[in-house]
C-alpha atoms as one frame of an Amber mdcrd trajectory, in Angstrom:
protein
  87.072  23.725  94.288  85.135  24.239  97.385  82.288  21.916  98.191  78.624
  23.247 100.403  80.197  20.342 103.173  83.513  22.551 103.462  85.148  24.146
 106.201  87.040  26.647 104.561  86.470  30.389 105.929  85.348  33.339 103.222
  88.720  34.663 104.119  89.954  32.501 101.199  87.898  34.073  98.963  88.224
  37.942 100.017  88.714  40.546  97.166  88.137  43.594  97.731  85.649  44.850
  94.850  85.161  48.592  96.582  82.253  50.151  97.262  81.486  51.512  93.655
  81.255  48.851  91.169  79.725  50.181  87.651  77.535  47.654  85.714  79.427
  48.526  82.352  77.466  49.044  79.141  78.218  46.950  76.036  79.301  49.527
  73.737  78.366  48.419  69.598  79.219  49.899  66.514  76.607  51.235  63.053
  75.895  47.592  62.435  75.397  46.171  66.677  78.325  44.363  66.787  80.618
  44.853  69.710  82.243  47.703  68.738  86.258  46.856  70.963  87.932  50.480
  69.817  85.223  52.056  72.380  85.061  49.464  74.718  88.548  50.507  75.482
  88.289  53.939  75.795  85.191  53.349  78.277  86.962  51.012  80.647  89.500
  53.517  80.806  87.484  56.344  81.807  84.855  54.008  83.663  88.184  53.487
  86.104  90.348  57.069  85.708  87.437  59.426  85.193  84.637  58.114  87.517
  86.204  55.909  90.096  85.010  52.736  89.586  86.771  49.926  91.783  85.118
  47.051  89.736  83.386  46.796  86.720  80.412  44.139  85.712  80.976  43.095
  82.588  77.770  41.530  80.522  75.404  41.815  83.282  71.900  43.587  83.052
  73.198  47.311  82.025  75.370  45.340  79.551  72.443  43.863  77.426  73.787
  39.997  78.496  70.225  39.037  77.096  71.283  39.609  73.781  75.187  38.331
  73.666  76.086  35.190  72.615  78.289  32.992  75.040  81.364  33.802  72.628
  81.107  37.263  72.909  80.788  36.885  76.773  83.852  35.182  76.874  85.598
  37.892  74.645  84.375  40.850  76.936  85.851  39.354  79.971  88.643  38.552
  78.144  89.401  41.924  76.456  88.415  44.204  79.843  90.451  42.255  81.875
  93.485  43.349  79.787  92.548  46.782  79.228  91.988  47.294  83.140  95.626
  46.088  83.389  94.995  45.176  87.205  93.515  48.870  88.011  90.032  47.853
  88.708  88.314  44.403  89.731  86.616  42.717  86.942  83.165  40.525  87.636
  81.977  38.507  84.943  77.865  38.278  84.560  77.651  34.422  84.226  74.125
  34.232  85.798  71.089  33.057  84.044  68.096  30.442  84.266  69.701  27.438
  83.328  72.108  26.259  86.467  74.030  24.366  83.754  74.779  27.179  81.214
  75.758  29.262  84.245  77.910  26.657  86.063  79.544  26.255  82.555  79.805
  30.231  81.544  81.250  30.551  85.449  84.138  27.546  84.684  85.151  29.658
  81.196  85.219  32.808  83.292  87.649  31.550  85.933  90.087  30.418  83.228
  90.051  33.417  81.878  91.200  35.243  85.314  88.017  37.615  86.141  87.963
  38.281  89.632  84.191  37.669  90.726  81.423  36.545  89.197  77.539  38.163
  89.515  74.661  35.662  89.228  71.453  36.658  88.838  67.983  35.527  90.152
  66.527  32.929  87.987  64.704  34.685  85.317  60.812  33.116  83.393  61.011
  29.570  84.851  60.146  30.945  88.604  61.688  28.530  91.010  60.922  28.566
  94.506  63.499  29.294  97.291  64.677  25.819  97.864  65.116  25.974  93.714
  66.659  29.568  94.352  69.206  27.750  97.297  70.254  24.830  94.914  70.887
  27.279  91.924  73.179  29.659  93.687  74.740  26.821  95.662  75.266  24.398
  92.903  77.236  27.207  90.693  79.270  28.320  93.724  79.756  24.764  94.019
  81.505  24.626  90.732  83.892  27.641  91.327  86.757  29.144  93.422  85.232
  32.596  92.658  83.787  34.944  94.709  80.227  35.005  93.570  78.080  38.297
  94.166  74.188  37.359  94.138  71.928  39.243  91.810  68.517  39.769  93.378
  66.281  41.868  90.732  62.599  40.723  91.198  61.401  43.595  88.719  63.222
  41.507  86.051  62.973  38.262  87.543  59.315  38.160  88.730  60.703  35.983
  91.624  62.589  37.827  94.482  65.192  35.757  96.891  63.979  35.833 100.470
  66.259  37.343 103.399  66.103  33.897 104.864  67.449  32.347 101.512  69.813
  35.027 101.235  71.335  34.325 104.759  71.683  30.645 104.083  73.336  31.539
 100.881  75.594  33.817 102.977  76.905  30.572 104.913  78.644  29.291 101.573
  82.452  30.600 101.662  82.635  31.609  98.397  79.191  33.930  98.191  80.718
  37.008  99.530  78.139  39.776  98.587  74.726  40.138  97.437  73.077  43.282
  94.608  69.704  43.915  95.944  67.169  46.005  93.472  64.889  45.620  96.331
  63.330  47.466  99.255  65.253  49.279 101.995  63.626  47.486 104.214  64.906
  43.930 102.715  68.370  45.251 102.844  68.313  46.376 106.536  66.824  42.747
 107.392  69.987  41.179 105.461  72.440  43.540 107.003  71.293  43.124 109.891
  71.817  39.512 110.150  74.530  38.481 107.589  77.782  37.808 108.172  80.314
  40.464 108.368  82.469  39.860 106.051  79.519  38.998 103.354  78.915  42.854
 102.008  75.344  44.121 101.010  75.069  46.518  97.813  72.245  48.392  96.677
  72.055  47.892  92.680  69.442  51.000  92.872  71.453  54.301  92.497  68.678
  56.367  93.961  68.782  53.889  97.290  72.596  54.310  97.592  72.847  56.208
 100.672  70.356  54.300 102.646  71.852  51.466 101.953  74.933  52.312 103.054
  73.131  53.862 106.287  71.208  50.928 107.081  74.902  48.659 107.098  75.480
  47.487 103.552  78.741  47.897 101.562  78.184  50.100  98.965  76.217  50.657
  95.518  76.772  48.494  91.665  75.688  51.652  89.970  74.848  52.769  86.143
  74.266  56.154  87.063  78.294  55.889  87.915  78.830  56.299  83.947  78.320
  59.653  84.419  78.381  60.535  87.633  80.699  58.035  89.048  83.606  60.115
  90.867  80.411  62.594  92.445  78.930  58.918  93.685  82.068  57.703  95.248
  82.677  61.442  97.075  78.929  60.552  98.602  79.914  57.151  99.627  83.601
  58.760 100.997  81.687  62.009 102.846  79.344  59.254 104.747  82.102  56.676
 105.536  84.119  58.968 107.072  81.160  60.691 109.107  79.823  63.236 106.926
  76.366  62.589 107.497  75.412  66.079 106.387  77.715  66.132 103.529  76.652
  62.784 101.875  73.452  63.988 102.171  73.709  66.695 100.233  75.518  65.297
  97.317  72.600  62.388  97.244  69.996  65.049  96.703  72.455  67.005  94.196
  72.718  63.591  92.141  69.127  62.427  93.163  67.963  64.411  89.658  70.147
  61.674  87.588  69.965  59.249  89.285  65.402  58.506  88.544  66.072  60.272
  85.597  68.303  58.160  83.858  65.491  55.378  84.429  62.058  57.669  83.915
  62.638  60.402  80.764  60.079  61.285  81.168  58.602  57.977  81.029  60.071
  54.445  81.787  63.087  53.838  79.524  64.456  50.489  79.529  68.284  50.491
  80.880  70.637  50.583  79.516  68.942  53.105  76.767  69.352  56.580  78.511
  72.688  56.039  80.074  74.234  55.533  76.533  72.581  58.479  74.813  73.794
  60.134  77.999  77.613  58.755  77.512  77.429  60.082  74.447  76.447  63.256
  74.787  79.716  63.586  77.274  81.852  62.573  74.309  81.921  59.059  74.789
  80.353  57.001  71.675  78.900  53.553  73.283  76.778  53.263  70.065  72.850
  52.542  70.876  71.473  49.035  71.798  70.677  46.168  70.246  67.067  44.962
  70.031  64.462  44.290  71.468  65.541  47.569  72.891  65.324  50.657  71.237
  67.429  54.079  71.559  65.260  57.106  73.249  62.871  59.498  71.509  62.976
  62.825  70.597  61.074  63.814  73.706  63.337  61.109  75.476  66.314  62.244
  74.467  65.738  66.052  75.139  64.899  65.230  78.652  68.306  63.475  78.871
  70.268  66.352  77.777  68.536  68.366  80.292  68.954  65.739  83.046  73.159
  66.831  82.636  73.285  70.651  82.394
């Protein structure tokens, strides 16, 4: 396991994840239990129909609030096997508790995921040095890759470029999801390491991320509009300017209103009403979340003509 005293280089622990990763939904059956028939069916067309290179499994967009550790375990378990090596797989292992994630991380590796995505600290507010020795201590712990999870709108507590960048020294944190301002991510691209990749976990901030130097974008919007996202992300990579452009204001639409029909709707609400409406039954979610109005669910339908 590497140690925060080693020498080893993040060479060791390169994988390439891609530059669109999909933060799966949990899909549930009539009665909100994981529902594994349709879980199947949307890994494969999460990786055939809309491009995704990864998946995160159980992290925000998959309701890992309300799973139980067991049924954690089970998800990584069962989409690693149904991806069958055609995607990368990153288990959400992050919480508050540095103990339950260092121990959720361990069960993960065994079971062969490829990365894991830890979020910020959520309710007990610790400050950076607290932020440093959480991140540090799980990485600690594994010979993952870790991705850091940096959601302050969730979180109420935001990790700091500077923290960031010292967590960017430890081998094993390759990459960082920021649901933060473009002007955070240019600071952290700007001085990170090279091979430690920035991605912008708000669809509507894709392109600027990937314009101000980060990586690429861990998307929801990519359930439906995932193989449109990774032609914007192509178009600019290869020069495109013009090109990506367009295709970010063609997808612009979805990509607030997936997250604002009409009003704020809680994620991962609209994006499974949406998946269903394109033929593929996730079920609703589980409580305290609750599927979208009439008014709600109108404006969805809309949203995809």
């Amino acid at each position: 396991m590497p140690s925060l005293n080693c020498t080893a280089d993040k060479e060791e622990f390169k994988v390439d994840f891609g530059r669109l990763i999909t933060a799966m939904v949990t899909p549930f059956d009539g009665d909100g239990e994981i529902n594994w028939e349709a879980t199947s069916r949307l890994v494969d067309y999460l990786i055939e129909e809309q491009k995704s290179a990864a998946l995160v499994v159980c992290g925000t967009t998959g309701e890992s609030p309300t799973l139980t550790d067991d049924e954690k375990l089970k998800l990584f378990s069962f989409v690693k096997k149904q991806a069958g090596g055609r995607c990368k797989i990153i288990a959400g292992t992050g919480s508050n508790s540095t103990r339950h994630s260092i121990e959720l991380t361990k069960e993960a590796e065994k079971i062969g995921v490829d990365g894991v995505l830890l979020v910020v600290p959520y309710y007990n507010k610790p400050n950076q040095e607290g932020l440093y020795r959480h991140f540090s201590s799980i990485a600690a712990e594994t010979s993952l890759p870790c991705i850091l999870y940096n959601v302050p709108s969730r979180t109420t507590v935001s990790l700091s470029v500077a923290t960031t960048l010292r967590l960017a020294e430890i081998p094993n944190i390759v990459a960082t999801k920021e649901c933060v301002s473009v002007d955070q991510i240019t600071l952290i691209a700007s001085a990170c390491p090279d091979d430690f990749h920035v991605y912008s976990g708000d669809d509507s901030a894709g392109l600027a991320t990937l314009a101000v130097g980060g990586h690429g974008i861990i998307s929801v919007a990519s359930h439906i509009v995932g193989a449109q996202m990774l032609e914007m992300i192509e178009a600019f990579t290869s020069g495109n300017v013009r090109r990506a452009g367009e295709l970010h204001r063609t997808l612009f639409p979805v990509f607030k209103g997936l997250f604002e029909c009409p009003q704020p709707l809680p994620n991962p609400s609209a994006v499974k009403y949406a998946l269903g409406l394109r033929g593929i039954d996730v079920g609703s979610v589980r409580l305290p979340l609750v599927s979208p109005t009439e008014e709600e669910a109108a404006f969805i339908a809309a949203l995809l003509k």
